[in-house]
Residue frames as a rotation matrix with the C-alpha (Angstrom) as fourth column:
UNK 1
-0.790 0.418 -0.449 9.16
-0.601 -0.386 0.699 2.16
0.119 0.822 0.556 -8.86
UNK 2
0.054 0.962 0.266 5.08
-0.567 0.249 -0.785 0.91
-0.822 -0.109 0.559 -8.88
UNK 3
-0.677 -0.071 0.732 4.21
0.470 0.724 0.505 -1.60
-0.566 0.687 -0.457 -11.43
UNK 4
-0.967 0.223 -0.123 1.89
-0.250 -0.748 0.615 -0.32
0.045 0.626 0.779 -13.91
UNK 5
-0.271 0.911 0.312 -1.76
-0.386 0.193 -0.902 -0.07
-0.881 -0.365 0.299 -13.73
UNK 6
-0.909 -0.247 0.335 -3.44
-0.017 0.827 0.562 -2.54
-0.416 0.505 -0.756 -16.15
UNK 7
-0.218 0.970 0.105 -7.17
0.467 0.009 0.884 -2.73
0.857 0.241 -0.455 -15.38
UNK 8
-0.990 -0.109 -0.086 -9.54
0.124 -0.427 -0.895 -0.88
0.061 -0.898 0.437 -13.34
UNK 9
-0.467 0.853 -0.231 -13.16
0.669 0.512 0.539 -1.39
0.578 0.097 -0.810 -12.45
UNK 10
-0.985 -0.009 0.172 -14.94
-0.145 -0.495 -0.857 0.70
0.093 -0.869 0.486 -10.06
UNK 11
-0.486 0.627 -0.609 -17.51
0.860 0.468 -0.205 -0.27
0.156 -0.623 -0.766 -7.51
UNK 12
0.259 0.614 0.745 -20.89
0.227 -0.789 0.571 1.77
0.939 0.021 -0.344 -6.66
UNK 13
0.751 -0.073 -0.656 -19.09
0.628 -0.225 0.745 2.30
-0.202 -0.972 -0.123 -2.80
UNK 14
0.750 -0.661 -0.017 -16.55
-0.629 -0.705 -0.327 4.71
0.204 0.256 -0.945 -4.75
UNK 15
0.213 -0.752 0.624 -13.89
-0.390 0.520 0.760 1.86
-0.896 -0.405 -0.183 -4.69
UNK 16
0.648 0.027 -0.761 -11.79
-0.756 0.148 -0.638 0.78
0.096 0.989 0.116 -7.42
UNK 17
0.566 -0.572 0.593 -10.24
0.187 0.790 0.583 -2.60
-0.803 -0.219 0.555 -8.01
UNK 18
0.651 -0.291 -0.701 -7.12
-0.721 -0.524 -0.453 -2.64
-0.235 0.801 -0.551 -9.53
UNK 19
0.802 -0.493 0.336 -5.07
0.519 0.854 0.014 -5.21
-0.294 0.163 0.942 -11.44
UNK 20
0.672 -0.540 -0.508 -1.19
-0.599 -0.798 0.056 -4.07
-0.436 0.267 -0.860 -12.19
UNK 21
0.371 -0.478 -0.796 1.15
-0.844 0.184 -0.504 -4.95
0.388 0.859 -0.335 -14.29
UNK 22
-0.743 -0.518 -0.423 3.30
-0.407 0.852 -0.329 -7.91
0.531 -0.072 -0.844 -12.46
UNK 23
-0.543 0.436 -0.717 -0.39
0.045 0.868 0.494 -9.52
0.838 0.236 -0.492 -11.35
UNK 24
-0.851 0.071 -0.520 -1.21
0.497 0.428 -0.755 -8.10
0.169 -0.901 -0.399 -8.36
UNK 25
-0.180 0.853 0.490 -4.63
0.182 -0.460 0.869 -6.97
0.967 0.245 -0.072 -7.13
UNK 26
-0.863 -0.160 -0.480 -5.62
0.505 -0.310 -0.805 -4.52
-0.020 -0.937 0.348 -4.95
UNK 27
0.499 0.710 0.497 -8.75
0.604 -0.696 0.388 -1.92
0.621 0.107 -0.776 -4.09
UNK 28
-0.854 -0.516 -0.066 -8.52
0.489 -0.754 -0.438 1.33
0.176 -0.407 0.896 -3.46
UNK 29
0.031 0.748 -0.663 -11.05
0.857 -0.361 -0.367 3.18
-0.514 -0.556 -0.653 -1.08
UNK 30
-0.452 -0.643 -0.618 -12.14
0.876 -0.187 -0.445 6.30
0.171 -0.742 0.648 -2.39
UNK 31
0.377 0.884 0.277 -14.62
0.705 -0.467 0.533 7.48
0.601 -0.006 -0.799 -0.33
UNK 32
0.335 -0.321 -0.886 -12.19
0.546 -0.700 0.460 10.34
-0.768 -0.638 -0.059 2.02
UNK 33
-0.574 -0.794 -0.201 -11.23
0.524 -0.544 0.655 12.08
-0.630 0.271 0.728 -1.37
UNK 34
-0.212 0.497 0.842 -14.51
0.926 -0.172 0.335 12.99
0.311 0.851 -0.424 -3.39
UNK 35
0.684 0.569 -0.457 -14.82
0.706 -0.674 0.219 16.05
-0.183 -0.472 -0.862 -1.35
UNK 36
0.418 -0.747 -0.517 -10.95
0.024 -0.560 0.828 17.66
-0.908 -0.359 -0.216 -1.79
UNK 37
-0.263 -0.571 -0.778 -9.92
-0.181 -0.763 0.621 19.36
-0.948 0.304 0.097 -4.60
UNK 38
-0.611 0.113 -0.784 -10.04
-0.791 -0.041 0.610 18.19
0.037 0.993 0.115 -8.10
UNK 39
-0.965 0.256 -0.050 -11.15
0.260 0.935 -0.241 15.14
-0.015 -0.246 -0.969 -6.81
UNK 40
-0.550 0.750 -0.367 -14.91
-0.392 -0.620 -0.680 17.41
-0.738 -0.230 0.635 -6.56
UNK 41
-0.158 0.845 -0.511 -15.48
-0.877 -0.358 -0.320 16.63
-0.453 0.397 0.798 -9.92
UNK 42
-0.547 0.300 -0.782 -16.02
-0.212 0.854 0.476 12.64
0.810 0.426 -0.403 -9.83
UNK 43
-0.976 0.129 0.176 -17.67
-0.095 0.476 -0.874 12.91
-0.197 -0.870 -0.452 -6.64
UNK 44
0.284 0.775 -0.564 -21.26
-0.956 0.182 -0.231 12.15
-0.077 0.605 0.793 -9.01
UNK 45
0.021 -0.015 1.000 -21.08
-0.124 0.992 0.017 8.30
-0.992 -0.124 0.020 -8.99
UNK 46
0.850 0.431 0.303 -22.48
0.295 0.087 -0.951 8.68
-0.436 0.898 -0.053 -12.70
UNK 47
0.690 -0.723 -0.039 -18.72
-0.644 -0.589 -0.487 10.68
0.329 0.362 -0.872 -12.99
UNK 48
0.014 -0.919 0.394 -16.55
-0.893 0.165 0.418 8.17
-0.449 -0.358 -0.819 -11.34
UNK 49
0.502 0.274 0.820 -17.74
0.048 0.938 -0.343 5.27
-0.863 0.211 0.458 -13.03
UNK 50
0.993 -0.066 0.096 -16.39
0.102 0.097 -0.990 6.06
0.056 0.993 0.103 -16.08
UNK 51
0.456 -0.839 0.296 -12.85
-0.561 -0.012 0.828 5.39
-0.691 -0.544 -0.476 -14.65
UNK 52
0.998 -0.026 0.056 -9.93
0.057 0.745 -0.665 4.22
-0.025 0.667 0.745 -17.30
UNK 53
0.080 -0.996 0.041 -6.16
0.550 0.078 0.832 3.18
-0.832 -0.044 0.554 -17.70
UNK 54
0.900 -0.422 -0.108 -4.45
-0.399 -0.697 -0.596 6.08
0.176 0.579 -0.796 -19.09
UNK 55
0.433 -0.899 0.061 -0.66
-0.319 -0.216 -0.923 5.80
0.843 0.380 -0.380 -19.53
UNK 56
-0.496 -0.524 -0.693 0.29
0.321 0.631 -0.707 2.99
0.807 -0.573 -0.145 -16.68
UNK 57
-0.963 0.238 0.130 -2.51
-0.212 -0.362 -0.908 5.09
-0.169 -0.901 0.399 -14.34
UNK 58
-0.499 0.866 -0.021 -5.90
0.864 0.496 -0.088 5.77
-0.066 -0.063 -0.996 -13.91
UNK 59
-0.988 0.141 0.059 -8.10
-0.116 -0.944 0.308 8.97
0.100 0.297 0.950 -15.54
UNK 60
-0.114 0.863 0.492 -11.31
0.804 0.371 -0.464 10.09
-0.583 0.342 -0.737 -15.82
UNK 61
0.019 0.071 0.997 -13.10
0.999 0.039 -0.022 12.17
-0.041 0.997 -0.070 -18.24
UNK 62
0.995 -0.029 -0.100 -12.94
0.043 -0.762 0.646 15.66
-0.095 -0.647 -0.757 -16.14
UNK 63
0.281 -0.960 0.023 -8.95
0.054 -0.008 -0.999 15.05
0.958 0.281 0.050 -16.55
UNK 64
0.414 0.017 0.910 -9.18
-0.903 -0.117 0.413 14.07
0.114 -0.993 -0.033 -13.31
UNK 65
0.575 -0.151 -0.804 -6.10
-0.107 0.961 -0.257 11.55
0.811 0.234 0.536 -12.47
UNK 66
0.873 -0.393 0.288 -4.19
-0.281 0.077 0.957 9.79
-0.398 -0.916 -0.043 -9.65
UNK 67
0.296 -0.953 0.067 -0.64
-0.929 -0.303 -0.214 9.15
0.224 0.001 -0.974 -9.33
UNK 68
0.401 0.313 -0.861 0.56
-0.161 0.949 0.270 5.84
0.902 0.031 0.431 -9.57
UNK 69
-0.765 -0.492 -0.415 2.66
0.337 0.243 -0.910 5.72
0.548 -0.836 -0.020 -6.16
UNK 70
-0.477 0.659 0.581 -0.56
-0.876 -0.411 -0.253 7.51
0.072 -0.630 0.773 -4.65
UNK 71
0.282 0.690 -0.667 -2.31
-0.822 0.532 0.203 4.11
0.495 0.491 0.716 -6.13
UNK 72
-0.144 -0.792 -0.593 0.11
0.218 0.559 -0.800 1.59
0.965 -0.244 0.092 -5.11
UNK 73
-0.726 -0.483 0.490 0.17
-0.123 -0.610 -0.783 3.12
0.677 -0.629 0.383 -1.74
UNK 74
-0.620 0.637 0.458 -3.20
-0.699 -0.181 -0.692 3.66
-0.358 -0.749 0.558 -0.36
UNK 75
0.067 0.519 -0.852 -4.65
-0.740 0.599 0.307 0.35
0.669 0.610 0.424 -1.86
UNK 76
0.192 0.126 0.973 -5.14
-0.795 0.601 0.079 -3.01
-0.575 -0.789 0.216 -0.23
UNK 77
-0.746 -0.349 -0.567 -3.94
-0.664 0.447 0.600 -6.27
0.044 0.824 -0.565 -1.64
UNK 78
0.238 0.969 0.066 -7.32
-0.967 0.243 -0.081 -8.37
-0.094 -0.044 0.995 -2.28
């Protein structure tokens, strides 16, 4: 099981730091996904910014969300 997502920022390079529940921080890249599927509709900078912790993940307002094991996964610890 992933730890829950806590906070999330996101960065004008389409990267988002996250902070998760048991303290750790990581960023996730993502600039290979604004182009594939749902993912289309934050690929507007002015649309991804407005990234927020929904229920232990991460939404935006398009009801565009990620999976926390996707998160967890393809991040980097900072």
């Amino acid at each position: 099981m992933y730890p829950p997502v806590r906070e999330v920022v996101s960065h004008d390079d389409f990267s988002l730091s996250i902070v998760f529940d048991n303290g750790e921080k990581r960023l996730l890249d993502m600039r290979p996904y604004p182009d594939f599927g749902v993912f289309k509709k934050i690929h507007d900078y002015e649309k991804f910014k407005r990234v927020r912790v929904a229920f232990d993940t991460i939404e935006w307002d398009d009801g565009v969300d990620l999976d926390p094991e996707f998160i967890y996964a393809k991040s980097k610890p900072r």
